[in-house]
N, C-alpha and C positions, 0 to 999 in steps of 0.2 A: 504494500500500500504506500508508495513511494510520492510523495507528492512535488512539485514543483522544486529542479536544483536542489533536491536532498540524496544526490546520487552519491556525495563524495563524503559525507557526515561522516564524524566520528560515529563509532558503536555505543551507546548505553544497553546497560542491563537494566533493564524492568522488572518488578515481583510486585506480588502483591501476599502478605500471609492472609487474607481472605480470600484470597482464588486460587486456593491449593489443590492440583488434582485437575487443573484447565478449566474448569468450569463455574458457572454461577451459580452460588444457593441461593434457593429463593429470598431472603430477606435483601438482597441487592436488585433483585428484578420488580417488576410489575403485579405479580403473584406475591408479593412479600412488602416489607415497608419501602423498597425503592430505596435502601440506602443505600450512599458510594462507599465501594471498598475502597479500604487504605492502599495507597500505593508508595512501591517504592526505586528509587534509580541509581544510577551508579556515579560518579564525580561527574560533571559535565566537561566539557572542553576548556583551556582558558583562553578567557576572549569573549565567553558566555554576557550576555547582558540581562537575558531574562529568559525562562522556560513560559511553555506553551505544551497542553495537552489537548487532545482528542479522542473521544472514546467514537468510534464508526464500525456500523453494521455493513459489508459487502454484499450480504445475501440479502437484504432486501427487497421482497418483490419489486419496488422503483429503480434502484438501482442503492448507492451508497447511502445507508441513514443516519443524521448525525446524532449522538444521545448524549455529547456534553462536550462544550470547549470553555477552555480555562486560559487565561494566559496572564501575562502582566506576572508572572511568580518568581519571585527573588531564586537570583543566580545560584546563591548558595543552597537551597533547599534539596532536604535528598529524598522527600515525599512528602505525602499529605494525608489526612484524616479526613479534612474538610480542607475548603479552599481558605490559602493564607492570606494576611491581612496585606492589603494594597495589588492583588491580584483580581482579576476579574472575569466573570462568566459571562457567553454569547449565548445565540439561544441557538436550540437543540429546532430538529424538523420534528419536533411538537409544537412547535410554535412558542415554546416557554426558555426562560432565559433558567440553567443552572443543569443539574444531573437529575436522567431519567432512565433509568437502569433496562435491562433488555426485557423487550415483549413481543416478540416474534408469533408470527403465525403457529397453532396449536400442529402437533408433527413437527414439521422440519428444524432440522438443529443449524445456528447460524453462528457465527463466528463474529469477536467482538474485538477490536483492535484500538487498544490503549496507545493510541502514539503520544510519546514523548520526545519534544523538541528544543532544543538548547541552540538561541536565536544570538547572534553578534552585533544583535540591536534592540533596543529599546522601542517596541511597538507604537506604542502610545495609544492602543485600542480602549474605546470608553467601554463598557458594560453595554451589551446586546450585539454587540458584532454577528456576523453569520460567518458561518466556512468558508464561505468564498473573498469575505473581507480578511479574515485572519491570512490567507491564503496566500489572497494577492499580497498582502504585507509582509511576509514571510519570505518571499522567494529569493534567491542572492543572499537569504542571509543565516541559512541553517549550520549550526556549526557541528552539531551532534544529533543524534535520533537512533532513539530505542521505541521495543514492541513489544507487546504481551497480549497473547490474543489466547479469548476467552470463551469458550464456548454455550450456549445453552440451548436449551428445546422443553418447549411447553409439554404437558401429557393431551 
């Protein structure tokens, strides 16, 4: 899930101790309280000015769907519980600005990709951004990117 000039990134490692086992318990989905799992990364590059994440479905019947972007996140940070202070949330293709954990069609199991971006610039994105704004603003200036892709399937 390679997005715009993120060809030549450094590597991050991505975890999460709530998504052990590659999949989502329901308390992080739509079946459950929709809470975000903790996430965690590895040192960024130096040169980092500020992190950026995106949680995206590929398998959804539209095509890509976005369930949370974050960005504005201090350089130094090597995870998160919740979103830290002076970072900010876009909105998701719910139409709502913050994290909305997976709800995939009942059967098929869909794949959830936590990207983590370590940017050489300072966005300056306000709160409600969409993907395609974080994007365009992004590009030329990725310096690292890691993935953790997440599985689930409704019954």
């Amino acid at each position: 899930m390679n997005g715009p000039d993120q060809g030549d990134a450094a590597p991050l490692t991505v975890s999460s101790p709530d998504l052990s086992g590659g999949t989502f318990s329901r308390e992080f989905t739509c079946d459950g309280a929709d809470r975000l799992p903790r996430l965690r990364w590895s040192t960024p590059p130096p040169g980092t000015q500020e992190l950026a994440i995106e949680l995206l479905d590929p398998d959804a019947p539209g095509g890509t769907f976005t369930h949370w972007l974050v960005y504005g996140i201090p350089p130094g940070t090597s995870g998160l519980a919740a979103v830290p202070a002076g970072a900010a949330e876009g909105v998701n293709d719910f139409g709502r600005r913050g994290y909305r954990g997976p709800c995939p069609p009942r059967g098929a199991t869909h794949h959830y990709h936590f990207v983590v971006l370590a940017l050489g610039t300072q966005l300056g994105l306000a709160a409600g951004a969409t993907r395609s704004d974080l994007e365009s603003r992004i590009s030329g200036h990725v310096l690292g990117r890691g993935e953790l892709v997440v599985t689930y399937q409704r019954a």
